[in-house]
C-alpha positions as CSV (number, residue, x, y, z in Angstrom):
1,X,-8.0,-1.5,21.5
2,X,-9.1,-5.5,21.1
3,X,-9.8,-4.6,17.1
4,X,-6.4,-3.7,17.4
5,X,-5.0,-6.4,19.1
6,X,-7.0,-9.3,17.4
7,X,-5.6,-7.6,13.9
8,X,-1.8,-7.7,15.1
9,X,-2.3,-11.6,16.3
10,X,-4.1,-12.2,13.0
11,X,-0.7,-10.9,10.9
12,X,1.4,-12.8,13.4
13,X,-0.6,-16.0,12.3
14,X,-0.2,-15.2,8.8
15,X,3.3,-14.8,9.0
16,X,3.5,-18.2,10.5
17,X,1.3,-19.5,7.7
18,X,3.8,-18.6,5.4
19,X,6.7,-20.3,6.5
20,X,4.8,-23.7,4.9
21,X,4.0,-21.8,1.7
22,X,5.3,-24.2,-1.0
23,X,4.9,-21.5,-3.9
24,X,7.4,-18.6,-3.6
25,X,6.1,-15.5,-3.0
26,X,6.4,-12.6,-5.4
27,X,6.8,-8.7,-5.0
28,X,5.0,-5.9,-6.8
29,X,5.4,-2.1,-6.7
30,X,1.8,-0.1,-6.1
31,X,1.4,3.5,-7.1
32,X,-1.9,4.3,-5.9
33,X,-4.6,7.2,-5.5
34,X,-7.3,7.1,-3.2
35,X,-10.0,10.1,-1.9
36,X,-12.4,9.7,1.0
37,X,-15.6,11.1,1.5
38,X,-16.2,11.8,5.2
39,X,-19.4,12.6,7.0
40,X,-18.6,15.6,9.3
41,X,-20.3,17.5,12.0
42,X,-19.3,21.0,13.1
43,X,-17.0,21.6,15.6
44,X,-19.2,23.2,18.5
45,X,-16.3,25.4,19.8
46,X,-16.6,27.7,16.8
47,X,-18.9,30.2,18.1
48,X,-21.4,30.8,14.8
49,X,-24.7,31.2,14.2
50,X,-25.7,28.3,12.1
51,X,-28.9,29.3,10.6
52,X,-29.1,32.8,8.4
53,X,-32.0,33.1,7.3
54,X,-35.7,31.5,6.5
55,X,-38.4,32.6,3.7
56,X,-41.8,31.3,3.6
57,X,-43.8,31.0,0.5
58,X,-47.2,29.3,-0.6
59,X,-47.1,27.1,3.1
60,X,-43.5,26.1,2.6
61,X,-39.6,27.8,3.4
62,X,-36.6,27.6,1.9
63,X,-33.6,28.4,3.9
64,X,-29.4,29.2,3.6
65,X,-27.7,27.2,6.8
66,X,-24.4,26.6,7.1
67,X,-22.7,23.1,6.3
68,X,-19.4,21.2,6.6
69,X,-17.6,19.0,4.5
70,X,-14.5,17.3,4.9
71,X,-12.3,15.2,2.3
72,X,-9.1,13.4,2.0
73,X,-7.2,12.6,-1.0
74,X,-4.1,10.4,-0.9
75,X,-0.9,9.7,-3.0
76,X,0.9,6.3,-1.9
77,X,3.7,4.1,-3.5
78,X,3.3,1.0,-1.6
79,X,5.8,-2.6,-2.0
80,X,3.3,-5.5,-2.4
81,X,4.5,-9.2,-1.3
82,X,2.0,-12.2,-2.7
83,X,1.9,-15.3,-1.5
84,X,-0.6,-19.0,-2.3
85,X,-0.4,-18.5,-5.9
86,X,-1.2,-14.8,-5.1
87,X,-4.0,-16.0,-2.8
88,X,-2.6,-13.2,-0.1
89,X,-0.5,-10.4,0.3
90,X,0.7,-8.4,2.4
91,X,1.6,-4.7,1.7
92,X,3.4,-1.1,3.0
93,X,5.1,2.0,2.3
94,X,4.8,5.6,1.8
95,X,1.1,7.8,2.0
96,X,0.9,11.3,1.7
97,X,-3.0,12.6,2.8
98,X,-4.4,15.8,2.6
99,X,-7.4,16.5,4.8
100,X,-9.9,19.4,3.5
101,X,-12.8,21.0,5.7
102,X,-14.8,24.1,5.5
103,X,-17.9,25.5,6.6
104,X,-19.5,27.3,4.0
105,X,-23.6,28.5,3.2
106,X,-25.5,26.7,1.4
107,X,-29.4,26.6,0.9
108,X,-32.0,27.3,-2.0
109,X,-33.3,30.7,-0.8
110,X,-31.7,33.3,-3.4
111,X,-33.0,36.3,-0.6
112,X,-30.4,35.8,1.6
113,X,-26.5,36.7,1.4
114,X,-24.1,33.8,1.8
115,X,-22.3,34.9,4.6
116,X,-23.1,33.8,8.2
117,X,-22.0,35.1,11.9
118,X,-18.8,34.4,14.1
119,X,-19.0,35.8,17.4
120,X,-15.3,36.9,17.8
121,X,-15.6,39.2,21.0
122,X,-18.1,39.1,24.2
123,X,-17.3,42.3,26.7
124,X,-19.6,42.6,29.4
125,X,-22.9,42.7,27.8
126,X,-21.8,43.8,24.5
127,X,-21.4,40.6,21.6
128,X,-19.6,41.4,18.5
129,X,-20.5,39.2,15.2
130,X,-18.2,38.8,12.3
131,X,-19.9,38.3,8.6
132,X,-18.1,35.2,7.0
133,X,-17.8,33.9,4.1
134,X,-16.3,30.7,4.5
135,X,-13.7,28.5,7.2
136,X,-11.2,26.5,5.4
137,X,-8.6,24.0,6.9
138,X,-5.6,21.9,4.8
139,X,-3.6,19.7,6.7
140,X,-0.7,17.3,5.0
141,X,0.3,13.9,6.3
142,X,3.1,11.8,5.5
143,X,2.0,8.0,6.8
144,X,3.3,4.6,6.7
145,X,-0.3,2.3,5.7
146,X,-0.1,-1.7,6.8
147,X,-3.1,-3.8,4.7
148,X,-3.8,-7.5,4.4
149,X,-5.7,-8.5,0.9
150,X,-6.9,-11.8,1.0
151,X,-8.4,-13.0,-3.0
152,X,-11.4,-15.7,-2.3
153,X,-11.7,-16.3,-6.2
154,X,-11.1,-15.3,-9.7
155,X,-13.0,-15.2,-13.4
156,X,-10.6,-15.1,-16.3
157,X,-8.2,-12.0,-15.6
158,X,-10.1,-10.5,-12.7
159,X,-9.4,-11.3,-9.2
160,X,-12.1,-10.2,-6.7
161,X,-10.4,-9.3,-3.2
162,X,-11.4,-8.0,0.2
163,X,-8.9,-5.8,2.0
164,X,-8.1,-4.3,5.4
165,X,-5.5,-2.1,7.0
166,X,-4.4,0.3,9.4
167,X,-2.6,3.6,8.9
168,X,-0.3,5.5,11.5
169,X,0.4,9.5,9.7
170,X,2.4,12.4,11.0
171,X,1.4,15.8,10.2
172,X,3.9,17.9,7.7
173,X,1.6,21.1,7.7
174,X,-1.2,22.5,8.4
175,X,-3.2,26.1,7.3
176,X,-6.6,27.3,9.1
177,X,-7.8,30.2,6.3
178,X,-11.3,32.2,7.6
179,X,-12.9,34.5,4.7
180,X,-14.0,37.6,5.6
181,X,-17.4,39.5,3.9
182,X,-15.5,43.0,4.9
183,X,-11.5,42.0,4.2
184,X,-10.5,44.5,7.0
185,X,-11.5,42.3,9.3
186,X,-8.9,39.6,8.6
187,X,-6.6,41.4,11.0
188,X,-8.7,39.3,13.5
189,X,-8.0,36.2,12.0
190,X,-5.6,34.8,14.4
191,X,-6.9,35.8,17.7
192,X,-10.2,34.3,16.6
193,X,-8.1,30.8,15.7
194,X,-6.6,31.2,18.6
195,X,-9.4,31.9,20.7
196,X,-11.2,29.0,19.7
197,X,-8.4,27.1,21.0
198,X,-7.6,23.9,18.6
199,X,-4.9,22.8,17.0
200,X,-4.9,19.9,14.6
201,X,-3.6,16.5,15.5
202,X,-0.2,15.7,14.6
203,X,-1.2,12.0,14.2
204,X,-3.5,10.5,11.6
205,X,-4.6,7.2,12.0
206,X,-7.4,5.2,10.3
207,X,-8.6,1.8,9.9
208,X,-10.3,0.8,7.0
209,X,-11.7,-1.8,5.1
210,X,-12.6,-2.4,1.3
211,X,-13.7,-4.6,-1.8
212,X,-11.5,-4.6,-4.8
213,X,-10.7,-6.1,-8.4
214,X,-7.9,-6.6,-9.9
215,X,-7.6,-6.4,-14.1
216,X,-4.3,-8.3,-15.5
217,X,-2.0,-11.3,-15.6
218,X,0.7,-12.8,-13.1
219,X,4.4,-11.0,-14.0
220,X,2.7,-8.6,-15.8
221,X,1.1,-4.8,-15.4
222,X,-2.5,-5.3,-13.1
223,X,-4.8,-2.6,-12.2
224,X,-6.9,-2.5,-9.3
225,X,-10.1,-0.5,-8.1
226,X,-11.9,-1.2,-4.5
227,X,-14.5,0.5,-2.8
228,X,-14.1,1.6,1.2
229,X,-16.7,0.3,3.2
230,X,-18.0,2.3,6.0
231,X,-14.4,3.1,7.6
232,X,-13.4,4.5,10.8
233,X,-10.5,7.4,12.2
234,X,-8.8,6.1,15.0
235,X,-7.5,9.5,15.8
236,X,-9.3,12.5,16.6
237,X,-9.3,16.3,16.0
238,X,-7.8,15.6,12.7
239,X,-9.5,18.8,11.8
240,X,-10.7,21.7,14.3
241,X,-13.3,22.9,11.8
242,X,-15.2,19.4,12.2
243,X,-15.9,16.5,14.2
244,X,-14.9,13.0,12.3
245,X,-16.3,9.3,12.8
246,X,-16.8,7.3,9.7
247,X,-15.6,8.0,6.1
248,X,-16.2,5.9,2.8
249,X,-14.2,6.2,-0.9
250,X,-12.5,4.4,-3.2
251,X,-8.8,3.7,-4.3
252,X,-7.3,2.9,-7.7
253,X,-3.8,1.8,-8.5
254,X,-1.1,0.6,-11.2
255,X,0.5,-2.3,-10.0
256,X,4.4,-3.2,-11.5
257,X,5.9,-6.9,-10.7
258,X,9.7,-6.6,-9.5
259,X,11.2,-9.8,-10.9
């Protein structure tokens, strides 16, 4: 909440700033595309059995375990308005994100199928086990992104920049898809989904922050390419395959001046 706060007072200030800018300031049009590589841990609340299997040879093992991944690719078309000789700007819009996550097997020991348990019924002393392939989750978000770039210096028709932002997203859809080894079983599908008992957020929010360059001249067509530093979700439960903390990427955009 005070990263929060001390960002909102910081804009405030800028906005003040700008009311002695003696250059006018100039507005650009950004269609960008962005993916984020996240680094997920499973979702305890899914009931599997994470390792499936072991072989030892000559002192050493090779082993299939199961692993999750998560990542999140974004469309935006964002207004950009510069100001200090294009020194800062300040920029919003439109972001669609989709969020994938699965849990799949993966491993280096061919003696082993690539399937792994789900419990998906306990009665009395009896446990059933499911054999499954793979858990897959898509979710779709339509958010409105807020970032400050701030350009400490230029060489010829580059202009290094540092940017930050926050995004606040609302979920369109969402699809929780579990892949059965026997296909009869996908009657059971939904009463395991529901059994687990999650349901994906219907906010996304993140705040991140990034290093970017910019390739062109004032008035005219400029490309841009930054690199996420270690970023953070401000929302949680974003998927219910995986737990979420920090995520990295990149973004790359075209970048048209309005006159």
């Amino acid at each position: 909440m005070q990263l929060k706060k001390v960002f909102f007072v910081s804009i405030m200030l800028l906005f003040s700033l700008l009311s002695f800018s003696e250059n006018p300031p100039k507005l650009s049009v950004l269609v960008e595309f962005g993916g984020n590589e996240v680094d997920p841990s499973l979702n305890e609340s899914w009931n599997i059995r994470q390792d499936v299997g072991t072989y030892s040879f000559d002192y050493s093992s090779s082993s299939n375990a199961v692993m999750t991944d998560m990542y999140v690719t974004n469309f935006a078309v964002k207004p950009e308005i510069s100001f200090f000789k294009n020194k800062l700007a300040l920029s919003s819009g439109l972001r669609f994100s989709n969020i994938k996550s699965d849990l799949s097997v993966v491993g280096n020991s061919s003696d082993y199928s690539n399937f792994f348990y789900l419990r998906y019924n306990t009665t009395g002393l009896n446990t059933e086990y499911a054999r499954i392939n793979s858990i897959a989750e898509s979710s779709n978000y339509l958010g409105v992104p807020f970032d400050v770039k701030v350009v400490p210096f230029s060489i010829l028709s580059l202009d290094f920049y540092i940017k930050t932002g926050l995004e606040l997203g609302f979920k369109l859809n969402s699809n929780t898809k579990i892949d059965f080894v026997n296909e009869s079983m996908s009657q059971y599908a939904q009463s395991i989904i529901s059994d687990v008992g999650l349901t994906t957020n219907n906010l996304y929010s993140a705040w991140s922050t990034s290093l970017g360059v910019t390739y062109g001249q004032n008035n005219k067509l400029k490309y841009n390419l930054e690199f996420l530093l270690p970023s953070f979700f401000i929302t949680k439960n974003n998927s219910t395959i995986v737990n979420t903390d920090m995520f990295t990427g990149f973004k790359c955009s075209i970048q048209f001046p309005v006159k």
